[in-house]
C-alpha positions as CSV (number, residue, x, y, z in Angstrom):
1,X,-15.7,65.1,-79.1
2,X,-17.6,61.9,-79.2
3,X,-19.6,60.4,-76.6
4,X,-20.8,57.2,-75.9
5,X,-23.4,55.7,-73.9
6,X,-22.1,53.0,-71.4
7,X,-25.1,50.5,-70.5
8,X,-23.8,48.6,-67.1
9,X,-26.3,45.8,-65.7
10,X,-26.2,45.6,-62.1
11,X,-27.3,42.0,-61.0
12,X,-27.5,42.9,-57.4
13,X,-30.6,45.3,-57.9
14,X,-31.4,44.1,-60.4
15,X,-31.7,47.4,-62.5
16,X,-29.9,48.8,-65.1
17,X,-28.1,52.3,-65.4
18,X,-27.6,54.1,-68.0
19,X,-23.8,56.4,-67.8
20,X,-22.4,59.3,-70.7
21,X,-19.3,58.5,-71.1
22,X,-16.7,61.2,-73.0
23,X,-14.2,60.2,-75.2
24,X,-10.6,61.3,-74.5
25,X,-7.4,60.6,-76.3
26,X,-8.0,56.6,-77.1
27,X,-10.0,56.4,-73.7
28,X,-13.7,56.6,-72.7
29,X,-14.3,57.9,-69.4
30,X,-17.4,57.9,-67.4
31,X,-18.3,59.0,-63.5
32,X,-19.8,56.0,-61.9
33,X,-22.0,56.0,-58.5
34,X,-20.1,52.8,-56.6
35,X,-23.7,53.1,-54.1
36,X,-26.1,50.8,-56.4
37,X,-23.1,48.1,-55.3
38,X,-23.7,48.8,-51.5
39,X,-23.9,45.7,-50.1
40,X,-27.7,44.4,-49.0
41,X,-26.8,44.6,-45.0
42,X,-29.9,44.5,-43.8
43,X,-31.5,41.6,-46.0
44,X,-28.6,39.8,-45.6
45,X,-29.4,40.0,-41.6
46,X,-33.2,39.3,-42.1
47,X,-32.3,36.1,-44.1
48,X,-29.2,34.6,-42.0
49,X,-32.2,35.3,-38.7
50,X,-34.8,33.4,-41.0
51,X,-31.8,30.3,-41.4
52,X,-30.9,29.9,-37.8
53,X,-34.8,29.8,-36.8
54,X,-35.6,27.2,-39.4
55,X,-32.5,25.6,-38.0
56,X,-34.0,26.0,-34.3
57,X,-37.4,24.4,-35.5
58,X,-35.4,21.4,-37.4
59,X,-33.6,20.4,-34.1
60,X,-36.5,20.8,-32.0
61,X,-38.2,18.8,-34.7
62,X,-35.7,16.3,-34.6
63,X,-35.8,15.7,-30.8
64,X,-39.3,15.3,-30.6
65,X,-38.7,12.8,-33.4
66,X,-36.3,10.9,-31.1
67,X,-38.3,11.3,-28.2
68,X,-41.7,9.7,-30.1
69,X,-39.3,6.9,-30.9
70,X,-38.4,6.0,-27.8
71,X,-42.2,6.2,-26.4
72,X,-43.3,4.3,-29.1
73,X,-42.0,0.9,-27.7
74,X,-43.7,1.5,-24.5
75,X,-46.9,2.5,-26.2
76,X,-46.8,-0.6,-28.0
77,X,-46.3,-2.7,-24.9
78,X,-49.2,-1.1,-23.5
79,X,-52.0,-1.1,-26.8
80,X,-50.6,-4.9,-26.1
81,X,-51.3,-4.9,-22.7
82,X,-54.7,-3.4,-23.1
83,X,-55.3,-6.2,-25.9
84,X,-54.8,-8.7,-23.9
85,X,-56.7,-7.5,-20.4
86,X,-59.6,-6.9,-22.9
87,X,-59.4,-10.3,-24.5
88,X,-61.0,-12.3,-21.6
89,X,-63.8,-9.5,-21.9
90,X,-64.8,-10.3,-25.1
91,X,-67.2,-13.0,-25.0
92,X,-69.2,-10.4,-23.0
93,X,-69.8,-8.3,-26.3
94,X,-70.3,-11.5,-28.7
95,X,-72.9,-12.8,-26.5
96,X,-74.8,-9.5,-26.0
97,X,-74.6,-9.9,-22.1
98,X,-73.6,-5.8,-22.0
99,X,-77.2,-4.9,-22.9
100,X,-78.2,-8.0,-20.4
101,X,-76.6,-6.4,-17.4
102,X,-77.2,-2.7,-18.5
103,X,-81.0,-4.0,-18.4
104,X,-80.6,-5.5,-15.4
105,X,-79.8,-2.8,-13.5
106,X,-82.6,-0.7,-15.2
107,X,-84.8,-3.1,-14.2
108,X,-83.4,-2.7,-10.1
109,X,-83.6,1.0,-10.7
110,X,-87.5,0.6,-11.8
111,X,-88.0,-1.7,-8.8
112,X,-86.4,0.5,-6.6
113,X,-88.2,3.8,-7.8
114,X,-91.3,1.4,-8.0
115,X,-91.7,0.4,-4.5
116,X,-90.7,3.9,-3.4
117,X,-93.9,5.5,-5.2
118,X,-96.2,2.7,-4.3
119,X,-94.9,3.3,-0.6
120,X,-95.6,7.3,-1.1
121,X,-99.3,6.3,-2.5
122,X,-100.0,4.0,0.8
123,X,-99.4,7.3,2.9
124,X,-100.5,9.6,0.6
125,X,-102.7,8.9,-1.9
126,X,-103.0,11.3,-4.9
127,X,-103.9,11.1,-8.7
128,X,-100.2,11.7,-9.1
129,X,-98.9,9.0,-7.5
130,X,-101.4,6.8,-9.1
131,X,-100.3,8.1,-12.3
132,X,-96.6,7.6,-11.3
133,X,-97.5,3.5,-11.0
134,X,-99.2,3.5,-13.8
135,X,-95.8,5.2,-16.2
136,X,-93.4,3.2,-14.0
137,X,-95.2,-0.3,-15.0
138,X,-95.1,0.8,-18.3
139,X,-91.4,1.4,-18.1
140,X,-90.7,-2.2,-16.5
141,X,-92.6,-3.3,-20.1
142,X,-90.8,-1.2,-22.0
143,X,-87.5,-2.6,-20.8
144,X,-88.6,-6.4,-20.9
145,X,-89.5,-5.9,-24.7
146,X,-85.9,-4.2,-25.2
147,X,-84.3,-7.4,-24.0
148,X,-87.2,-9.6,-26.0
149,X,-86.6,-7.1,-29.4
150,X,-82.8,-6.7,-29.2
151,X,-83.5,-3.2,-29.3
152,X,-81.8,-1.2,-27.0
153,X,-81.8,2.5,-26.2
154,X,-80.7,2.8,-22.8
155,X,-79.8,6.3,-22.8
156,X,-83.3,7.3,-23.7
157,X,-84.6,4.8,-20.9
158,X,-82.3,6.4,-18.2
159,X,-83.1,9.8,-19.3
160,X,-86.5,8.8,-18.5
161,X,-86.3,6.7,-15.0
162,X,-84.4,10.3,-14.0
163,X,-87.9,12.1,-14.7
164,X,-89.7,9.7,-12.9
165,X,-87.3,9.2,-9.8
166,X,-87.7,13.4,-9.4
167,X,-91.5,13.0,-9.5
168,X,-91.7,10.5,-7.0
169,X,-89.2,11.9,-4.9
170,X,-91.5,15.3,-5.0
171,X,-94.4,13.4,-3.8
172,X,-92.9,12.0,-0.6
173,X,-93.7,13.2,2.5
174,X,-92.2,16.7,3.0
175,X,-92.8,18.8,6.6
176,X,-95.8,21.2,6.4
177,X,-93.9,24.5,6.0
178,X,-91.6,23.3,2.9
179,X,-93.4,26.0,1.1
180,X,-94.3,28.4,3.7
181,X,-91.7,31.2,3.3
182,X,-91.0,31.0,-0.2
183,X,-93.6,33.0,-1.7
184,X,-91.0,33.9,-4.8
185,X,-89.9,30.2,-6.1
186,X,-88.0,31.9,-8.6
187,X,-84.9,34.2,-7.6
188,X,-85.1,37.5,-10.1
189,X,-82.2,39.8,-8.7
190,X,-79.4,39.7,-6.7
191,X,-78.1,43.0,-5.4
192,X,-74.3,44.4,-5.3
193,X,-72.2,43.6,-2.4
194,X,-73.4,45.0,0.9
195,X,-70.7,43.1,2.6
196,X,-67.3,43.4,1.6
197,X,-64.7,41.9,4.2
198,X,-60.7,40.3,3.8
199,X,-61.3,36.9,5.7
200,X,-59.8,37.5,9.3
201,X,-56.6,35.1,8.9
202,X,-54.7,36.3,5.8
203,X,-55.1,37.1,2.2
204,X,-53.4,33.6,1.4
205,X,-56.2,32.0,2.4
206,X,-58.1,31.7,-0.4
207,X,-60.8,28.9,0.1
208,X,-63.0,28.5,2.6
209,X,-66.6,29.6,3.3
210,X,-68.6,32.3,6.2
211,X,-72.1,33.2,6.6
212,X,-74.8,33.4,9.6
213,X,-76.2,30.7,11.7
214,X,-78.6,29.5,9.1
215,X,-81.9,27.8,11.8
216,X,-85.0,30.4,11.4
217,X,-85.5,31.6,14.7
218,X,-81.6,31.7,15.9
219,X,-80.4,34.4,17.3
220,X,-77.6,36.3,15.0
221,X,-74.0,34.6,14.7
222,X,-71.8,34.7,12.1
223,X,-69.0,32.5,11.5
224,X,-66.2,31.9,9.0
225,X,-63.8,28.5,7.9
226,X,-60.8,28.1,6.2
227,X,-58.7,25.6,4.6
228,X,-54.8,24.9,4.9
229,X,-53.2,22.2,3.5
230,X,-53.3,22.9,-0.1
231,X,-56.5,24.7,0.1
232,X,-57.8,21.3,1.3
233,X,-58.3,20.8,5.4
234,X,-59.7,22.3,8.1
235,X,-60.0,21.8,12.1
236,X,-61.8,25.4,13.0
237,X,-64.7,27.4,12.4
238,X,-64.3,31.2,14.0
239,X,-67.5,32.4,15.8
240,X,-68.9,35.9,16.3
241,X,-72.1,37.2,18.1
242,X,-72.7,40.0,16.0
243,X,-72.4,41.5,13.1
244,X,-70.5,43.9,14.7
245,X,-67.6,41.7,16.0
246,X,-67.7,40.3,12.4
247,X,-66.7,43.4,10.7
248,X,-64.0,44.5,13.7
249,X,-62.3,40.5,13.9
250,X,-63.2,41.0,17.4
251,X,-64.6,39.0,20.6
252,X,-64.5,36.3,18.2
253,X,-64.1,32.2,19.2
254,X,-62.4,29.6,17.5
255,X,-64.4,26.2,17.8
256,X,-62.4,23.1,17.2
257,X,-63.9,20.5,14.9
258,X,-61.3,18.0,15.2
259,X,-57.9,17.9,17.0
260,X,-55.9,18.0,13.5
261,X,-56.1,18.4,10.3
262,X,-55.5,14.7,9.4
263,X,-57.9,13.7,12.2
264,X,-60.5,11.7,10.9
265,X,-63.5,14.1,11.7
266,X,-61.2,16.7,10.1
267,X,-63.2,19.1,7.2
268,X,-62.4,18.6,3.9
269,X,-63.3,21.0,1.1
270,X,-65.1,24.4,1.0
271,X,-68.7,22.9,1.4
272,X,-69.4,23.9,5.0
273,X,-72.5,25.4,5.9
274,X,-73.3,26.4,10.0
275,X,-77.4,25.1,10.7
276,X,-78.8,24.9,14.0
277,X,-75.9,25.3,16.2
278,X,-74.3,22.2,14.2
279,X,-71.3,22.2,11.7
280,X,-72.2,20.2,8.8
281,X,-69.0,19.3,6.2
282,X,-67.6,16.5,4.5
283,X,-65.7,14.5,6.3
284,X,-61.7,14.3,5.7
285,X,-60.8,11.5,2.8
286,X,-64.4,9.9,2.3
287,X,-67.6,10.1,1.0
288,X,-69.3,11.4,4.2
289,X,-71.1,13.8,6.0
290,X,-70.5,14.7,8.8
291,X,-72.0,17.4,11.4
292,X,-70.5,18.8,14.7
293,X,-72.4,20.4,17.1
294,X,-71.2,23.2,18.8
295,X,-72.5,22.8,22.4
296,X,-72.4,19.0,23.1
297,X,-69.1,18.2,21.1
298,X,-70.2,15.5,19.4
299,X,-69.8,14.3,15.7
300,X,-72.2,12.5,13.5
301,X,-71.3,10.6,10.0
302,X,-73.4,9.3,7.3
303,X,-71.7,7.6,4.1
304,X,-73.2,9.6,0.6
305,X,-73.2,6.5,-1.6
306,X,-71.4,6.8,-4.8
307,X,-70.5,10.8,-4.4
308,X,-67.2,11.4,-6.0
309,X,-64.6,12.5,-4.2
310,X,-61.0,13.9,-4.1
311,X,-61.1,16.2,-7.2
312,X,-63.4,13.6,-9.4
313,X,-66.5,16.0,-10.1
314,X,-65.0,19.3,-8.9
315,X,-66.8,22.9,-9.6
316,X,-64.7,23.8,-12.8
317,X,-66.1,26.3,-15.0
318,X,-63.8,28.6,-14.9
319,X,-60.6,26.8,-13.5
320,X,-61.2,24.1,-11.1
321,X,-61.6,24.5,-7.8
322,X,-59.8,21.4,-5.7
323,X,-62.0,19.7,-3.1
324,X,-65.6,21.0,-4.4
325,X,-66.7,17.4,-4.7
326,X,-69.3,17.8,-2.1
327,X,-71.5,21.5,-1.1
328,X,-73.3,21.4,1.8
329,X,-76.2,24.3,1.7
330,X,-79.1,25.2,4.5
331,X,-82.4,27.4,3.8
332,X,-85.9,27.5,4.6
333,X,-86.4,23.3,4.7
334,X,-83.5,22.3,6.2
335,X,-80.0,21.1,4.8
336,X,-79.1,19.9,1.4
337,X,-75.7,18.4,0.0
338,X,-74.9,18.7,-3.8
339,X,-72.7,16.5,-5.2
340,X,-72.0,14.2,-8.9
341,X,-72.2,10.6,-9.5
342,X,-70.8,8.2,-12.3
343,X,-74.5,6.6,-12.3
344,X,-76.0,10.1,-12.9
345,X,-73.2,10.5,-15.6
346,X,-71.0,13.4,-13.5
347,X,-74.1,15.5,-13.5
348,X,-75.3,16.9,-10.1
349,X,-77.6,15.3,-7.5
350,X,-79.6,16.6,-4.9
351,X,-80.6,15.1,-1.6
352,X,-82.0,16.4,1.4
353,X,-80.8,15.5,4.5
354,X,-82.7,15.3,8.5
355,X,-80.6,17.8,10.4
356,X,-80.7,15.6,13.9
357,X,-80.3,11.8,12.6
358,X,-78.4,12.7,8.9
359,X,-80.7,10.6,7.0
360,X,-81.5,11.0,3.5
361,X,-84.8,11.6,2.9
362,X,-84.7,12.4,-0.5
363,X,-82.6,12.8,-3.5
364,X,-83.1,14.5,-6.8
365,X,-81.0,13.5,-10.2
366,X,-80.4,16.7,-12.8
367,X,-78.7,17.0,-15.9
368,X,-76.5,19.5,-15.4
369,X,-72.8,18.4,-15.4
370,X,-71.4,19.4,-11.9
371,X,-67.9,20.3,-13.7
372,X,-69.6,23.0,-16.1
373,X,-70.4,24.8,-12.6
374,X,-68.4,27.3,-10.4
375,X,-71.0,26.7,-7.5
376,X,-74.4,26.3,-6.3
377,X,-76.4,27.3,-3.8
378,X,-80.3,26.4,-2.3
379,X,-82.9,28.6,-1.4
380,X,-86.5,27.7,-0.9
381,X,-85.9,24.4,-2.2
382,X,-84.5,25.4,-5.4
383,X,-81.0,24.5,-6.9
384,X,-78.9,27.1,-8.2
385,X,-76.1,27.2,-10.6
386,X,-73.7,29.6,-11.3
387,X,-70.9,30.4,-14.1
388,X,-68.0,32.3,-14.8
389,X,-68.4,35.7,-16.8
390,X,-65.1,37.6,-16.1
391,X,-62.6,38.8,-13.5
392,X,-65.4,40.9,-11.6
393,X,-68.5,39.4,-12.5
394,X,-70.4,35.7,-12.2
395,X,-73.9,35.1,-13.6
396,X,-76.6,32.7,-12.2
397,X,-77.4,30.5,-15.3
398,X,-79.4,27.5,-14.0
399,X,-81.9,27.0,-11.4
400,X,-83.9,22.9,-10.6
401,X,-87.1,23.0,-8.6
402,X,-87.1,19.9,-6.4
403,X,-91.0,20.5,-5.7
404,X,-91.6,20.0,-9.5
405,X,-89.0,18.6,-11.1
406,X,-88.4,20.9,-13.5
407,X,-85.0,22.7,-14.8
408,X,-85.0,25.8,-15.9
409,X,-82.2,27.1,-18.3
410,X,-82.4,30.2,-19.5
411,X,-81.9,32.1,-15.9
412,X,-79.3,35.3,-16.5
413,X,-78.6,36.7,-12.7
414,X,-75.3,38.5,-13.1
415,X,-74.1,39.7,-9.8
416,X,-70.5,41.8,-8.9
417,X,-67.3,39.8,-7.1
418,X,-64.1,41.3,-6.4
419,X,-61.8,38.2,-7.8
420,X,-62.3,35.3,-10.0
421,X,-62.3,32.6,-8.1
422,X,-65.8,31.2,-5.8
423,X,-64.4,28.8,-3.1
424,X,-68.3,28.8,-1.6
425,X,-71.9,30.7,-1.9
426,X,-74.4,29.8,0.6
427,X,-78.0,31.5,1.9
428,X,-79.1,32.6,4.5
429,X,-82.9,32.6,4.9
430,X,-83.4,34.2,8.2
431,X,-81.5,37.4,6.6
432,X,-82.1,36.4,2.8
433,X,-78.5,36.9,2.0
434,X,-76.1,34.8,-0.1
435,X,-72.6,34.5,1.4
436,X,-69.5,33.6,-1.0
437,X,-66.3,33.4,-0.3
438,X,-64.3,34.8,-3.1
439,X,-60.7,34.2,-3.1
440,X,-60.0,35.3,0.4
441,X,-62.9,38.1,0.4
442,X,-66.1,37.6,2.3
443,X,-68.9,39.1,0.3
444,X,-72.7,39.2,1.2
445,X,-75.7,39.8,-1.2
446,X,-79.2,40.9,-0.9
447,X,-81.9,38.7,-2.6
448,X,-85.3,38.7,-3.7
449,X,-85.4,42.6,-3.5
C-alpha cells in the first residue's frame, strides 16, 4: 500500500496542512478537519462595527461640512461688515493719534494722582510725600518725551502710575486707630470650621452670605441673606440676637430691604456685609452702593464709577459665580467694596468707603485679575484672595497691604469647606472669625490663632 502526502493551502488562515493520504483501489483517501474552514465570526463582527462607525463619522463629517457652508456666507457678510465699520477708524492709526489719546489720558491720570499727593503733602507733610512729587513729575516728563520720541510703552507707564496711585493713596489721611488692632498684618492660619449650619430657608439656596454685626463695640447679632431669582436678588436679611437663636432658627426677624425683588433698592449679588446696624449691598441693576439701616429705614446710594457689573468681572476660579461683580467687606477700619475695572485691566480694586456719608475716601488698584479669584475678604486693612483646591478644600493664595502697597504672592492658607462653591467670606473683627457661605452651608473660622 502506497501513501501519499496531500499538501492543501488554506487561504483563510493562511496556513498550510499537511494530510496522509492512503491509496485504495484507483483512489486516494485522506481524513480532513472541515474546522481550519470555520468561518471568521467574530472578526467578521469586529470589522462590519469598525465600517458603520467610519460610516457614522463620515455623515457627521459631512453635516458639519454643510453646516460650515451655510455659515460661511454670514461670516463673510460680517468680516465685511467689520471692514467697513473699521474703515472710518483708520486715519486714527495712520496718523498715530492712538498713542496721542492713550497719552493723553496718562497725562489726566498723572494730573489727577498729582494734585491728590500734593493735596496729602499740604496736610501732611512727610519725606514721602515729597518724594511722591518729586517721581510723579518725573513721570509727567517721561510721558511728554514719549509723545516728542515716538516711543511709546504704555503698559510699562501704567504699570507704573498704578505703584504710585497706591502710594499716595497710603499717605492720605487715615483715622488714628487704622492700625490699632492689627498687631498681626499678615494672617498665618485659619482654623477648621467651628461653625457648621444649613442656611435657615432651604438647601436650594445656594448663594447668599451671614455673619455677625461687624461695628467693634456692638453688641452680638447675627444675621443671614439670600438670593432668589436665579441666585441673583434679594429683599431680606434674617436677624438673630444670639448665637443661640442662630444655631436653633429661632426668635429670629426678617428685615425688609426693599418691598420686592425688582425694587430699585433691591440687593443684588452675594456681596452683603451687616456694619453698624446698616446693610451695605450693591444696589439692584447698577453700579452702586447702597446701605440700609436697620432702625431709621432709610437707604443711601453712591454710584462706583466704572465697576463692572452684571456677570462682567465675576469671581470665577473655579466655575463662575453669577453676580460677584461687587464684595462688600467690614473689619477693624471700616467698610471696603472690591470690585474690577476695564481701566485697571479686569484686575481688582480696592476702595474704602465712610460708613455714614458713603464716600470714597480711597481706592487702591492691584494686579490680580478679579476672574482668577473665588473670593476675597479684608481684615486689618489687608486684601485677601482665595482659590479653588478641590471639592472640600480652598486655599488663601494672595494677600495686598493697602498701608504699603505691596502684594504678596506666595501666601498658602488652606482651610476645610463642605462644598465647592463660595457664594461669600467675610470677617468679623469683634469675634475674629471669617464667615462664608458655601453652597447653602454657613461655616465660620477661627483666625489668627
Amino acid at each position: 500500500m502506497l501513501s501519499y502526502l496531500l499538501v492543501l493551502s488554506v487561504i483563510v488562515t493562511a496556513e498550510a496542512q499537511k494530510i496522509q493520504g492512503v491509496q485504495t483501489d484507483d483512489s486516494c483517501v485522506c481524513k480532513l478537519s472541515s474546522s481550519i474552514w470555520a468561518f471568521p465570526a467574530v472578526r467578521f463582527e469586529g470589522v462590519q462595527k469598525q465600517l458603520q462607525t467610519c460610516e457614522d463619522n463620515l455623515l457627521q463629517f459631512n453635516k458639519k461640512v454643510k453646516d460650515s457652508n451655510a455659515r460661511l456666507p454670514k461670516m463673510e457678510l460680517t468680516l465685511k461688515n467689520i471692514k467697513t465699520r473699521l474703515n472710518r477708524f483708520e486715519y486714527l492709526d495712520t496718523k498715530g493719534l492712538y498713542n496721542t489719546l492713550n497719552l493723553q489720558q496718562l497725562t489726566e491720570e498723572i494730573d489727577s494722582i498729582y494734585y491728590t499727593a500734593k493735596d496729602v503733602n499740604k496736610k501732611s507733610p512727610s519725606k514721602e510725600t515729597t518724594d511722591l512729587l518729586k517721581e510723579l513729575s518725573t513721570a509727567r516728563k517721561d510721558v511728554e518725551n514719549m509723545y516728542k520720541n515716538n516711543i511709546f510703552n504704555l503698559e510699562t507707564m501704567k504699570s507704573r502710575l498704578r505703584d504710585l496711585n497706591n502710594r499716595v493713596q497710603t499717605c492720605k489721611t487715615i483715622p488714628e486707630d487704622f492700625r490699632s488692632t492689627c498687631y498681626q498684618r499678615i494672617m498665618s492660619n485659619i482654623s477648621s470650621p467651628v461653625v457648621t449650619k444649613l442656611n435657615s430657608i432651604s438647601t436650594s439656596y445656594v448663594s447668599g452670605a451671614w455673619g455677625r454685626e461687624a461695628k467693634q463695640g456692638s453688641k452680638e447679632r447675627f444675621w443671614e441673606h439670600w438670593l432668589v431669582s436665579g441666585n441673583k436678588l434679594g429683599n431680606t436679611i434674617r436677624m438673630y440676637n444670639s448665637h443661640e437663636d442662630f444655631m436653633g432658627s429661632k426668635n429670629y426677624k426678617d428685615e425688609s430691604i426693599a418691598s420686592s425683588y425688582s425694587h430699585q433698592n433691591a440687593v443684588q449679588g452675594s456681596g452683603t456685609i451687616l456694619y453698624d446696624n446698616t446693610v451695605f449691598y450693591q444696589c439692584y441693576g447698577t453700579a452702586e452702593i447702597c446701605s440700609f439701616n436697620i432702625t431709621t429705614q432709610a437707604t443711601k446710594r453712591v454710584e462706583l464709577a466704572g465697576a463692572g457689573i452684571n456677570n462682567k468681572f465675576p469671581f470665577c476660579y473655579y466655575s463662575c459665580r453669577d453676580w460677584t461683580d461687587i464684595d462688600l467687606e467690614a473689619d477693624q477700619n471700616g467698610v471696603w467694596v472690591i470690585y474690577a475695572t476695564d481701566e485697571n485691566h479686569g484686575n481688582i480694586v480696592v476702595s474704602r468707603l465712610e460708613p455714614v456719608s458713603l464716600n470714597i475716601t480711597h481706592t487702591w488698584k492691584t494686579r490680580l485679575f478679579k476672574r482668577s479669584v473665588t473670593s476675597t475678604f479684608m481684615v486689618c486693612g489687608v486684601l485677601y484672595a482665595t482659590r479653588f483646591v478641590n471639592t472640600y478644600k480652598e486655599e488663601v493664595f494672595y494677600a495686598f497691604d493697602t498701608t504699603t502697597g505691596h502684594e504678596i504672592n506666595t501666601l498658602s492658607l488652606p482651610f476645610e469647606k463642605v462644598s465647592a462653591g463660595i457664594a461669600n467670606i467675610n470677617y468679623n473683627p469683634v469675634d475674629r472669625r471669617l464667615y462664608m457661605y458655601n453652597d447653602g452651608y454657613l461655616l465660620a473660622y477661627n483666625t489668627f490663632s
